[in-house]
Rosetta silent file (secondary structure, phi, psi, omega in degrees, C-alpha in Angstrom):
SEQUENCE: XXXXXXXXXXXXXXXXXXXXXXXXXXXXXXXXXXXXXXXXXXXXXXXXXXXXXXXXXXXXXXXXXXXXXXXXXXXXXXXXXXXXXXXXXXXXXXXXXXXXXX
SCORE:     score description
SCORE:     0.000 S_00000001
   1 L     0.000  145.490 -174.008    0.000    0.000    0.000 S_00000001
   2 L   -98.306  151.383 -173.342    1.409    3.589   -0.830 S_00000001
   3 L  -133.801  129.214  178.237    1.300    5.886    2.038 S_00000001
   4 L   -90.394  -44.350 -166.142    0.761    9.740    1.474 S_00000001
   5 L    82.198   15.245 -178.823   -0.106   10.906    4.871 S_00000001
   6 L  -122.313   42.748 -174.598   -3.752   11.520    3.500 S_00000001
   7 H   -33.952  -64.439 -179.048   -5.697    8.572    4.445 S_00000001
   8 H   -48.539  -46.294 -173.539   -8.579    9.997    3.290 S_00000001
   9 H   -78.764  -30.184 -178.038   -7.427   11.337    0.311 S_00000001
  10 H   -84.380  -48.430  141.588   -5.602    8.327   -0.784 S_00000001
  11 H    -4.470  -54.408 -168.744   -9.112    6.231   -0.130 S_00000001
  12 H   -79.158  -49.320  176.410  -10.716    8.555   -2.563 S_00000001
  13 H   -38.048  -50.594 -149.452   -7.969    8.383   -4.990 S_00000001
  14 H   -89.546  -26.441  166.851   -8.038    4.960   -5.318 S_00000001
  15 H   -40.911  -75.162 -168.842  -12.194    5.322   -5.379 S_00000001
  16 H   -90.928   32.627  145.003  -12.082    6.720   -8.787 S_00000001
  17 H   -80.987  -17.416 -171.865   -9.353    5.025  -10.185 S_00000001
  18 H   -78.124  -50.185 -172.211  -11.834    1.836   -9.371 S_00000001
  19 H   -47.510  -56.203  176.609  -14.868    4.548  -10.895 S_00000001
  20 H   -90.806   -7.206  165.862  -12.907    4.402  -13.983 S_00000001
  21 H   -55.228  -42.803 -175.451  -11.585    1.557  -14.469 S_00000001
  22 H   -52.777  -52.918 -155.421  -15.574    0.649  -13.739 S_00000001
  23 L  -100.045   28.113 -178.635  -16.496    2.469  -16.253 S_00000001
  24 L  -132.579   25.752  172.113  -14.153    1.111  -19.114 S_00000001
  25 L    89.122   -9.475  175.624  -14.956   -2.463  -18.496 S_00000001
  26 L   -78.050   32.831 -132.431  -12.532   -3.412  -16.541 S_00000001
  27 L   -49.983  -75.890 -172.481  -14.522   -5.024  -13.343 S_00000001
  28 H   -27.028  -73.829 -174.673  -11.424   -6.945  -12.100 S_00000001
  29 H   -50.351  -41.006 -175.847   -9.283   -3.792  -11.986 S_00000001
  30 H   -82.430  -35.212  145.162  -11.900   -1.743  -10.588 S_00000001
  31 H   -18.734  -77.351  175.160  -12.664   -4.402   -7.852 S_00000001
  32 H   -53.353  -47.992  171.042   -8.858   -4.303   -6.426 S_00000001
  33 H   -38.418  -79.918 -138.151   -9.064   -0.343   -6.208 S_00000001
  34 H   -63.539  -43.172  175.362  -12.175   -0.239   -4.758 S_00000001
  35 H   -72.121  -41.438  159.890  -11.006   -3.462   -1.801 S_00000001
  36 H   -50.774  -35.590 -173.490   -7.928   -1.061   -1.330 S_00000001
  37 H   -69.214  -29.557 -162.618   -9.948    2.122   -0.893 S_00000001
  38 H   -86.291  -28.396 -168.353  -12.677    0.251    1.651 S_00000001
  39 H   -67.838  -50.844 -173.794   -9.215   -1.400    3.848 S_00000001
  40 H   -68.420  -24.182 -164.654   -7.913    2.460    4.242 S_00000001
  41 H   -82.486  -19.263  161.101  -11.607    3.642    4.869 S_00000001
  42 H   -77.173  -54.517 -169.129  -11.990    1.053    7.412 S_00000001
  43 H   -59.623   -7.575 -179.345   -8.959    1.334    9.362 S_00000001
  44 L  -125.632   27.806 -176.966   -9.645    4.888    9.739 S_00000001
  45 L    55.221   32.551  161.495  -13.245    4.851   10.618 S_00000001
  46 L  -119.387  110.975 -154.506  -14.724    6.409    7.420 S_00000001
  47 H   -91.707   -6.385 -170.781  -17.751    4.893    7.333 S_00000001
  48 H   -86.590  -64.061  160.966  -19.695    6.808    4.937 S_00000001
  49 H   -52.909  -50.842  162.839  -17.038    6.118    2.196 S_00000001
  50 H   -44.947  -62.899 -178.771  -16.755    2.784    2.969 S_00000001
  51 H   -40.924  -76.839 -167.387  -20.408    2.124    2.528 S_00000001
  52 H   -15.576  -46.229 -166.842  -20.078    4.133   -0.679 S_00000001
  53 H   -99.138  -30.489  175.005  -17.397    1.932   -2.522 S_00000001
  54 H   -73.437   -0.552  173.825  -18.842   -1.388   -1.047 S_00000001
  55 L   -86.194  -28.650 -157.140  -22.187   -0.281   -2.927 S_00000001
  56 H   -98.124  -21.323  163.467  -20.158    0.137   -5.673 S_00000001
  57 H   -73.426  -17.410  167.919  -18.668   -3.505   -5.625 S_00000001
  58 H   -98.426  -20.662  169.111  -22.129   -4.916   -5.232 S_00000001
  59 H   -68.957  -11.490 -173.032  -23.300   -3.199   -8.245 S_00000001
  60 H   -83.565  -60.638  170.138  -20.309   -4.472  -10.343 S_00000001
  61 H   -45.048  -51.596 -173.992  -21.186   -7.797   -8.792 S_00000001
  62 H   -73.020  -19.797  179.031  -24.801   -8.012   -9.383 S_00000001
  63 H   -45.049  -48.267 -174.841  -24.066   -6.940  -12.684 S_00000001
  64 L   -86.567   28.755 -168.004  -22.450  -10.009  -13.346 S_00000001
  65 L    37.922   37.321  147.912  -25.090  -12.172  -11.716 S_00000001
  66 L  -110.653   72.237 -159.901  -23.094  -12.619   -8.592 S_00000001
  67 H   -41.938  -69.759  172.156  -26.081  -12.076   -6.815 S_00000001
  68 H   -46.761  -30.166  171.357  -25.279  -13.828   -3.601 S_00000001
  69 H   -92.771  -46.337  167.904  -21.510  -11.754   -3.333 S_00000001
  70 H   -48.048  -67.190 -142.767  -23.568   -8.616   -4.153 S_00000001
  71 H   -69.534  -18.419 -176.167  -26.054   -8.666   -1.235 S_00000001
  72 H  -102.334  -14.092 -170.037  -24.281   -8.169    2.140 S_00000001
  73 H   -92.620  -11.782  179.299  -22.053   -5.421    0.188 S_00000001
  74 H   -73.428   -2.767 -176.578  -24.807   -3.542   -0.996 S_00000001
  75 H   -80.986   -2.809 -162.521  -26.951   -4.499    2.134 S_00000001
  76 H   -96.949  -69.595 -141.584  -23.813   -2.523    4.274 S_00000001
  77 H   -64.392  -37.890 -176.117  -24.614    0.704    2.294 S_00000001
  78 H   -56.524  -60.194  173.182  -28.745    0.085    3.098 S_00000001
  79 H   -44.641  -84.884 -167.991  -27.778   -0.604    6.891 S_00000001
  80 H   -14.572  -60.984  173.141  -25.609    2.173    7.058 S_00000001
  81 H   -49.440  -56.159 -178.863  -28.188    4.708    5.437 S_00000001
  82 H   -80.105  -12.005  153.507  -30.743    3.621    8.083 S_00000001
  83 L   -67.914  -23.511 -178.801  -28.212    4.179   11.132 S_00000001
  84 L  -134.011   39.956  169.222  -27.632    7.572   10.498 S_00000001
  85 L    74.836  -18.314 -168.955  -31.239    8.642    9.148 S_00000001
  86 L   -50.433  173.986 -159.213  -30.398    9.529    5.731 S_00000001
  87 L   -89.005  -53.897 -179.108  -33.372   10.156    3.401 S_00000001
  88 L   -61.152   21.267 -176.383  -31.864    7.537    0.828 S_00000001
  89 L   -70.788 -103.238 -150.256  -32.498    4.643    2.977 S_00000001
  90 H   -31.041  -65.995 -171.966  -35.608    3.268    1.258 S_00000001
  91 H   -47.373  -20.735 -175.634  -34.584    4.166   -2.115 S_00000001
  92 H   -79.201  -44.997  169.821  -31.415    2.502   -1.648 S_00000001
  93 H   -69.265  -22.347 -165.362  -33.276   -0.795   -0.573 S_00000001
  94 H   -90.779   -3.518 -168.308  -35.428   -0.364   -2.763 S_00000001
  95 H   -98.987  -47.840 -179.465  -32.492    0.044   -5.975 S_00000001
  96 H   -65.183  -16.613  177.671  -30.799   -2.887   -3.919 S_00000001
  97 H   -45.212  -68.421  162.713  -33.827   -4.896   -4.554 S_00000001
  98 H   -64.288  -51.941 -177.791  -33.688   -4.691   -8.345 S_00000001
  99 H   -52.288  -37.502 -177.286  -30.390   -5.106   -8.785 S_00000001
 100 H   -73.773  -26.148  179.770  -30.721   -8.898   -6.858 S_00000001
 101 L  -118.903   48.273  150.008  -33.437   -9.406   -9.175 S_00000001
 102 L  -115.246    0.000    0.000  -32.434   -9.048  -12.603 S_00000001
């Protein structure tokens, strides 16, 4: 792991290098980013971010009909959203919903 002195910043960094990588087909590549970005976001208690990028590994996962590997990470981003009140809870379950079932 490269060290900066930015946790945070380096977490995000590695967020959209996974965002693009996501979005140029590469799933594998965008995977490893994103499981680097969620390791720094855990160890340093940012929990918001975390959720964020493990939402973003169960949509690249459900994508792929790996339904069952999707569901707890996009179920961390539902949970989350309903722990700290946010207004996107429902919408989020209800977007995690669809995604398990297509």
């Amino acid at each position: 792991m490269r060290e900066i002195g930015d946790p945070v910043g380096q977490g995000n960094t590695l967020t959209t290098i996974g965002n693009v990588h996501y979005s140029e087909g590469r799933g594998e590549d965008a995977m490893a980013m994103w499981a680097e970005a969620i390791e720094i976001y855990d160890k340093i208690g940012a929990s918001t971010q975390a959720a964020t990028t493990r939402w973003n590994m169960g949509v690249l996962l459900a994508s792929a009909g790996q339904r069952d590997e999707a569901r707890p990470l996009l179920q961390a981003q539902v949970d989350y959203y309903a722990e700290i009140g946010h207004a996107e809870t429902q919408a989020r379950a209800g977007r995690m919903k669809q995604l398990l079932s297509e």
